[in-house]
C-alpha positions in Angstrom: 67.9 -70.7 -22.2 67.9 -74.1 -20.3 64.8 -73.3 -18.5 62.9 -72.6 -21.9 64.0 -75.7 -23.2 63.0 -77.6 -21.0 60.0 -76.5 -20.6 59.6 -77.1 -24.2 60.4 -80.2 -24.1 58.3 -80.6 -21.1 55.0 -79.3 -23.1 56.0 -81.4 -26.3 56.0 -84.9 -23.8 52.6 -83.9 -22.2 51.0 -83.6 -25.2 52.6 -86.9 -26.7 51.7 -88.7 -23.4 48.3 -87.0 -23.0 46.9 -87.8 -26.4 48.4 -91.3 -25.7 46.2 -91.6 -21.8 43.4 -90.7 -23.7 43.2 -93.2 -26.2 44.4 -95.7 -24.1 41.3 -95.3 -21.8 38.7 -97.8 -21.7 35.9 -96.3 -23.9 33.1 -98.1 -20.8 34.4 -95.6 -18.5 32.3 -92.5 -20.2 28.4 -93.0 -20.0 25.7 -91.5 -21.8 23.6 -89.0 -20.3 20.2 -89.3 -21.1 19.0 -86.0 -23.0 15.4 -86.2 -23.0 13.5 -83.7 -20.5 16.7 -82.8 -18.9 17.2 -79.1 -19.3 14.4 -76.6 -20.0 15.9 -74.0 -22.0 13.6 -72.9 -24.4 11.2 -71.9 -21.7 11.5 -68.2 -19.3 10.5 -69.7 -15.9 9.6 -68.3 -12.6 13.2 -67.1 -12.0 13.5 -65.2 -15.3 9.8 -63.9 -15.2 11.1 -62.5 -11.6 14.3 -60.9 -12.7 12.3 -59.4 -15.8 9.7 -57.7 -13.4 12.6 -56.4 -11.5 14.3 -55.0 -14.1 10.7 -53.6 -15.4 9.9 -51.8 -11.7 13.6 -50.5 -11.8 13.1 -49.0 -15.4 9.9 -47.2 -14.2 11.1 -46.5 -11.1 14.1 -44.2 -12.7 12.1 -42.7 -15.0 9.4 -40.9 -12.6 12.4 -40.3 -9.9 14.1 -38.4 -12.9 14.0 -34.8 -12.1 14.1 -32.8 -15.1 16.3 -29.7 -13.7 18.4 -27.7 -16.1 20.8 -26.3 -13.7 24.0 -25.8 -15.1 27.2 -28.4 -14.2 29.8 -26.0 -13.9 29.5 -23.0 -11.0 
């Protein structure tokens, strides 16, 4: 019972304290990031253009390796 109060009490002045830090932190220490031409999301790429002709080759590659045997499971 001591321990869970404690760590109650524990959480509760952490979160006081925290939200307190944070204000209290001088607002030049975050920069911008500049956004323009930074990611290129909307586009596939090489890499995903590679992946998706891998994923292609493996597709075909299980379909004509697929032997179509009807031998029952169970002896």
């Amino acid at each position: 019972m001591v321990i869970r109060k404690s760590l109650a009490s524990l959480a509760t002045a952490g979160l006081l304290l925290g939200s307190t830090a944070a204000v209290a932190a001088p607002a030049a220490s975050r920069s911008a990031t500049p956004v323009a031409k930074s990611d290129d999301l909307a586009g596939i790429g090489t890499f995903g253009i590679i992946v998706g002709v891998l994923v292609l080759a493996g597709v075909i590659a299980i379909i004509a390796t697929k032997h179509h045997h009807h031998n029952p499971v169970s002896p």
